[in-house]
N, C-alpha and C positions, 0 to 999 in steps of 0.2 A: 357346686361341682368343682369350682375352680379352687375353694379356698380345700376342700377334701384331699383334692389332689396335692397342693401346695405343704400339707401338712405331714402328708404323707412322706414327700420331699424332702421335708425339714428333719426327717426322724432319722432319717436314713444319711445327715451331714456333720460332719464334725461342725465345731465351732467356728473355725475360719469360714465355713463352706457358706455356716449360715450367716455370717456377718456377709460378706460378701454377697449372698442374696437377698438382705436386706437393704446393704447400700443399692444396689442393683433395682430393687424396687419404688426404693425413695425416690430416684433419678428418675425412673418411668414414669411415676407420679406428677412430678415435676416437669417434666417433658409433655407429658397430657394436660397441666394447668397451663401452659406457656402457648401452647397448640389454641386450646381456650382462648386466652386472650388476644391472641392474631387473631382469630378468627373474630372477635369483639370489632378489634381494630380494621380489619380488610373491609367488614361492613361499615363502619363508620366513615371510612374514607372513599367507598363505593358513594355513600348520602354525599357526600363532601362533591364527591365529581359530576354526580348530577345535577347538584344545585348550581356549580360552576358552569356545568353546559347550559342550563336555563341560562342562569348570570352573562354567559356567551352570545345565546342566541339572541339574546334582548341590547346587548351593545350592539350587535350587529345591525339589528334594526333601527338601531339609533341612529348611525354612523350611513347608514343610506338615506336615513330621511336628512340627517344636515346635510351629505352631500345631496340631496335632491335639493334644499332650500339653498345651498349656496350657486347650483347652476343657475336656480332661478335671480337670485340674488343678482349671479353677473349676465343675464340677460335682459333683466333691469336695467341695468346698470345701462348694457349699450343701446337698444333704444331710448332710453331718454339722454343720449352723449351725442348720436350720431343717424340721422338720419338713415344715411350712404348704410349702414348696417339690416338695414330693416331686412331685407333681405335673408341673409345670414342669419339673424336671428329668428326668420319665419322658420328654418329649415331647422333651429336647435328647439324651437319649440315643439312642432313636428315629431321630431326624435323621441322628447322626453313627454309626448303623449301618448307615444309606439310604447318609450318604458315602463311607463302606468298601465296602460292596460295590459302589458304581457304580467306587470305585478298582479293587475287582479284577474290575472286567467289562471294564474297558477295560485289563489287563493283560492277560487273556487273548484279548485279540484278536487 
């Protein structure tokens, strides 16, 4: 229907008319292959961010388990330093068994 029409168009154009509507089309062509290839590309960088936000979400769990091993680390550290600490250290251990089990209450949600 569309190229009928087009033809139709063409009959009815001088020479300029029709150059110019061929340039005209080429460019649209062009324009829709280019449209094409974004479209290639915005999905491929969609894949890209997802995998980034895994890649994300897994340093992040990294990065609380060493901060979890380095509190433990420095409360190590001060019971076997100091006595006079014990105390203090009952209450950071305390703490960081309040923060494990709100970690695994919100795992099992």
């Amino acid at each position: 229907m569309q190229t009928l029409l087009l033809r139709i168009v063409r009959c009815s154009m001088n020479g300029d008319q029709r150059k110019l509507l061929s340039t005209f089309e080429v460019r649209v062509n062009e324009l829709i292959r280019y449209c094409d290839s974004l479209k290639i590309e915005v999905e491929a960088l969609r894949e890209q961010l997802t995998e980034k936000d895994v890649e994300v979400e897994l340093l992040i769990e990294r990065l609380n388990t060493l901060n979890t091993e380095n509190e433990l680390l420095r409360l190590a550290k001060t019971l076997s330093s100091n006595p006079e600490e014990m105390e203090k250290a009952k209450k950071r251990i305390s703490k960081i068994v309040r923060e494990v089990d709100k970690c695994i209450a919100l795992l099992n949600e």
